[in-house]
C-alpha positions as CSV (number, residue, x, y, z in Angstrom):
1,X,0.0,0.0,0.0
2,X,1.8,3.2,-0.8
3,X,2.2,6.1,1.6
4,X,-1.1,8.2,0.9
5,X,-3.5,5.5,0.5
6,X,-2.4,4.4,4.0
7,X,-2.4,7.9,6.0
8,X,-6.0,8.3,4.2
9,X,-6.8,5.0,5.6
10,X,-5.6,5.6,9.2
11,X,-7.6,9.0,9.0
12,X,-10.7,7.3,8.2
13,X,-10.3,4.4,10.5
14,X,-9.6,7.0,13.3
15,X,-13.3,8.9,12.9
16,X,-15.0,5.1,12.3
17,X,-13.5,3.8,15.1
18,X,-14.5,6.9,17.7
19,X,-15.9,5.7,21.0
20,X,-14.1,2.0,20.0
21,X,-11.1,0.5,20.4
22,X,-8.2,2.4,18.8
23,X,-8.4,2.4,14.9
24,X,-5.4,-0.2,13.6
25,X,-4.6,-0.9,10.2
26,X,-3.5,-4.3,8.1
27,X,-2.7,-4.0,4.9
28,X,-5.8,-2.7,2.8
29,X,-8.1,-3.2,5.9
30,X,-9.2,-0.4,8.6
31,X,-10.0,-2.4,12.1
32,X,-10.8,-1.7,15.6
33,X,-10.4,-4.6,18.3
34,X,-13.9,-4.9,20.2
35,X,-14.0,-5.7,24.3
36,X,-14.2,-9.6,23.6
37,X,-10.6,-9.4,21.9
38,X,-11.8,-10.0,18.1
39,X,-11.8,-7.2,15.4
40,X,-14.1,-5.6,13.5
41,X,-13.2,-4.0,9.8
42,X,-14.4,-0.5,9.6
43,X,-12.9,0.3,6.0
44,X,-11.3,-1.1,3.0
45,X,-8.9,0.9,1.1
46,X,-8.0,-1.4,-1.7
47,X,-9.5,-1.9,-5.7
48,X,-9.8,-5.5,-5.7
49,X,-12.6,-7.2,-8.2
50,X,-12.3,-9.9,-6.0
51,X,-12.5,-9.9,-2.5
52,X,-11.7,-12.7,0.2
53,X,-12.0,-11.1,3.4
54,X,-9.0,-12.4,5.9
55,X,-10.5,-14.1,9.0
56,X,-7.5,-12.5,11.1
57,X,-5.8,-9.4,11.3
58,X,-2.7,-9.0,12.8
59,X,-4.1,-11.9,15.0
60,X,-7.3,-11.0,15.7
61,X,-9.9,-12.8,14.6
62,X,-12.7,-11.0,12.2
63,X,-15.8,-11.2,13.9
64,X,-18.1,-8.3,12.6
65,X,-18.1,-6.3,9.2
66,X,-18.6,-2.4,10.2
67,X,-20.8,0.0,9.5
68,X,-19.8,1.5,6.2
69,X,-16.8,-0.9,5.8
70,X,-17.1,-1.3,1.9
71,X,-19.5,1.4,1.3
72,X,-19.6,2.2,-2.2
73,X,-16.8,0.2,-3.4
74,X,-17.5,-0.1,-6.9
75,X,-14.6,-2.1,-8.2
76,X,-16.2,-5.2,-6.3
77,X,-17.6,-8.4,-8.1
78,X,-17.4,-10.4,-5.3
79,X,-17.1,-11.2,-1.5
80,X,-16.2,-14.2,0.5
81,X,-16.9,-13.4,4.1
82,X,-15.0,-15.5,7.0
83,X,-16.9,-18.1,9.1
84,X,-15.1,-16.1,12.3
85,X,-18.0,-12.8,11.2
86,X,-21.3,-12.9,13.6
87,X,-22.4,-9.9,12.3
88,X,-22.8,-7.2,9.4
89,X,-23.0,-4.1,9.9
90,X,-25.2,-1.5,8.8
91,X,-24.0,-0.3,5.1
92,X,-21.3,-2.4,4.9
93,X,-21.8,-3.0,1.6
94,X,-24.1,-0.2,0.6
95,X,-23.7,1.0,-3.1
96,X,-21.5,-1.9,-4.2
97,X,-23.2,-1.4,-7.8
98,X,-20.6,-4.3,-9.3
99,X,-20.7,-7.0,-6.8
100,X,-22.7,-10.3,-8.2
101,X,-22.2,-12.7,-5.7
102,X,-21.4,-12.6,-1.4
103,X,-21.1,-15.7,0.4
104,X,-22.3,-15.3,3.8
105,X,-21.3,-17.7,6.1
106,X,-22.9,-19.9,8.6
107,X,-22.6,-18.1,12.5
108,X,-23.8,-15.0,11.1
109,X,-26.6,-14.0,12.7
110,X,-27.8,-10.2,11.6
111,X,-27.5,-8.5,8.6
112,X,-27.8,-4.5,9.6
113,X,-30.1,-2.1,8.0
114,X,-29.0,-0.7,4.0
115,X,-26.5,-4.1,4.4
116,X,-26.3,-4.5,0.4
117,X,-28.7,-1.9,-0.2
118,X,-27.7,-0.8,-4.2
119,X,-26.3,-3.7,-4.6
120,X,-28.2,-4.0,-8.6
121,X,-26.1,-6.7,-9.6
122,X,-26.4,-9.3,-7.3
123,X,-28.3,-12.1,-8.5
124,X,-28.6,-14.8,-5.7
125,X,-27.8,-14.6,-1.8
126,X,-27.7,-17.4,0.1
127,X,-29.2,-16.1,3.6
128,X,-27.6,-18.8,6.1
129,X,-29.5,-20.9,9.1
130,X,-27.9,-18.9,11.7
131,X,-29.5,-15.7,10.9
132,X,-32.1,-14.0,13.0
133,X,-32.8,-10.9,11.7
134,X,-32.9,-9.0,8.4
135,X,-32.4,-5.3,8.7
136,X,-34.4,-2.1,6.9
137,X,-33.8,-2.4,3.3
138,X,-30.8,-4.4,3.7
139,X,-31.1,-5.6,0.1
140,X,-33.3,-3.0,-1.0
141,X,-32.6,-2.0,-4.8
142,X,-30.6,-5.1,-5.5
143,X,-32.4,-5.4,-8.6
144,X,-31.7,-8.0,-10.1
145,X,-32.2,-10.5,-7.4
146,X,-34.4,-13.2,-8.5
147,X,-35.7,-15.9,-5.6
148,X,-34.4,-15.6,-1.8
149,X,-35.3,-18.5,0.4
150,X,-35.7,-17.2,4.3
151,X,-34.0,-19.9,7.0
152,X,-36.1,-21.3,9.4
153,X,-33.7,-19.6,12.3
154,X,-35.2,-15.6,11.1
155,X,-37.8,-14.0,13.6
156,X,-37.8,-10.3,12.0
157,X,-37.8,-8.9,8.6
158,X,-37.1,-5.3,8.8
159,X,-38.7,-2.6,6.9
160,X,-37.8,-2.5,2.7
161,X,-36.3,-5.4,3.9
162,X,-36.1,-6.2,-0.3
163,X,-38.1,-3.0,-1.5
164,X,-37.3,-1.9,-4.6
165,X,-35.6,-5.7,-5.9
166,X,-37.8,-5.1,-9.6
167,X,-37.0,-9.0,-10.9
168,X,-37.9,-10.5,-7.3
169,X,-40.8,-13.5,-8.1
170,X,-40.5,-15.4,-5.2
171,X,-39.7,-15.5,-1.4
172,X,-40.1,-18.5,1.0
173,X,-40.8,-17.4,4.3
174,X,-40.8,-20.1,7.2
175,X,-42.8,-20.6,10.7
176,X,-40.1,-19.1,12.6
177,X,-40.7,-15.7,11.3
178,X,-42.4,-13.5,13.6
179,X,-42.3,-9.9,12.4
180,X,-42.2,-8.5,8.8
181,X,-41.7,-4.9,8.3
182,X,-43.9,-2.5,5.8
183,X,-43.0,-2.8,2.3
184,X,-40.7,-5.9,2.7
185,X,-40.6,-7.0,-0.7
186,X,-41.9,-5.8,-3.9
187,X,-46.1,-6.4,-4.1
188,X,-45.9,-8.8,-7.1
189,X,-43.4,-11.1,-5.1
190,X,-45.1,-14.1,-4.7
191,X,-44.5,-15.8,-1.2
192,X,-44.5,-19.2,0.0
193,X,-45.7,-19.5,3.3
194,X,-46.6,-22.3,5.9
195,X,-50.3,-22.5,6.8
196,X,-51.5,-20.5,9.8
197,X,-48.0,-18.6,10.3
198,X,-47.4,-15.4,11.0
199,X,-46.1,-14.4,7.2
200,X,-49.3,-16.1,5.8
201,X,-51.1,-13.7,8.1
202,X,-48.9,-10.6,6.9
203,X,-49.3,-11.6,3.4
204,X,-53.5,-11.4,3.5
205,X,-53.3,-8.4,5.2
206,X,-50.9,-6.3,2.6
207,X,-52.6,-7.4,-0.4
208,X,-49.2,-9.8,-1.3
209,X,-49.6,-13.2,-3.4
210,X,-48.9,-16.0,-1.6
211,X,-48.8,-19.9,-1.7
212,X,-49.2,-22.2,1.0
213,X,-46.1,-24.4,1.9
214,X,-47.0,-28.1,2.7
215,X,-45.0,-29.4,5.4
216,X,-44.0,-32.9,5.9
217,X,-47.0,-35.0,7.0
218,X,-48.7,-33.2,3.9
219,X,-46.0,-33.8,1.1
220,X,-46.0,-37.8,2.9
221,X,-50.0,-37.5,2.3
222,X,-49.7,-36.6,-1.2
223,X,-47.1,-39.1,-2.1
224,X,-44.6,-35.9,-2.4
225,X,-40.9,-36.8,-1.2
């Protein structure tokens, strides 16, 4: 990293990491080191397509994605995050107009508000079963997301949550959701639901298309595998 690039990076990880731990840097990465010893990124500095985000710096392991870390870095395609990240922060990856693809990994459990908001290229997300929430429009605009399947370990599904995703069809929603926000998803999104839940519920009461999902007994019932 030459000379500039790292004095702007220390600059920036001093103001994002105000009321933290002191700001430290690794290489292109911007990091403060939380109270339970792991690190959190707060900025990346460099221009790679291609991004596999380390699951240690300088030792510590990566445990959250800060807010604003890769805001607006339009150079990305795509992101491997660590299995060592629990959380992402809100923005993190707002306005990221190239990135495609972002593989989340199990033990993450929220994905903050305006996540991947802008994010039009993105095609597919794999949400994993360790997620409990979904933040306000955290994949709002990523228009040209397709299907997204909800795991069975999300309660709440913030507001916008996918608002403004213009080639969503479908989302599956399980039993385990207990809160949707306004304006979730698109109003032509068709949703799968299970019978009696919560989200079938939601879905009559804002005027959304829905299916039923069978579960077990009934897929045995119909001869269904």
């Amino acid at each position: 990293m030459n000379t500039m690039k790292r004095i702007a990076l220390l600059l920036l990880t001093l103001l994002l990491g105000a009321g933290c731990a002191a700001a430290e840097i690794s290489g292109d990465y911007g990091y403060t080191v939380l109270d339970d010893g792991t690190a959190m990124i707060t900025k990346y500095a460099g221009s790679d397509a291609e991004i596999v985000i380390p699951a240690e710096l300088n030792g510590y392991a990566v445990s959250a994605i800060g807010k604003r870390a890769f805001f607006k870095c339009k150079p990305i395609i795509s992101v491997v995050i660590p299995g060592s990240v629990t959380s992402i922060g809100e923005y993190a990856f707002y306005g990221c107009s190239s990135l495609t693809s972002v593989a989340i990994p199990e033990g993450v459990t929220s994905i903050g508000n305006e996540a991947f908001y802008g994010c039009s290229f993105l095609t597919s997300v794999v949400i994993p079963e360790s997620v409990t929430f979904i933040g306000d429009s955290a994949f709002c605009n990523c228009k040209s997301l397709e299907a997204v399947v909800i795991p069975g370990s999300v309660t709440s599904i913030g507001n916008d949550a996918f608002c403004g995703c213009s080639s969503l069809t479908s989302v599956s929603i399980p039993d385990s959701v207990a809160s949707i926000g306004e304006y979730a998803f698109p109003k032509r999104t068709m949703l799968t639901v299970p019978a009696g839940s919560y989200a079938e519920q939601w879905a009559k009461e804002n005027g959304y298309p829905f299916i039923e999902a069978l579960n077990w007994l009934q897929k045995l019932l119909r001869g269904e595998s």
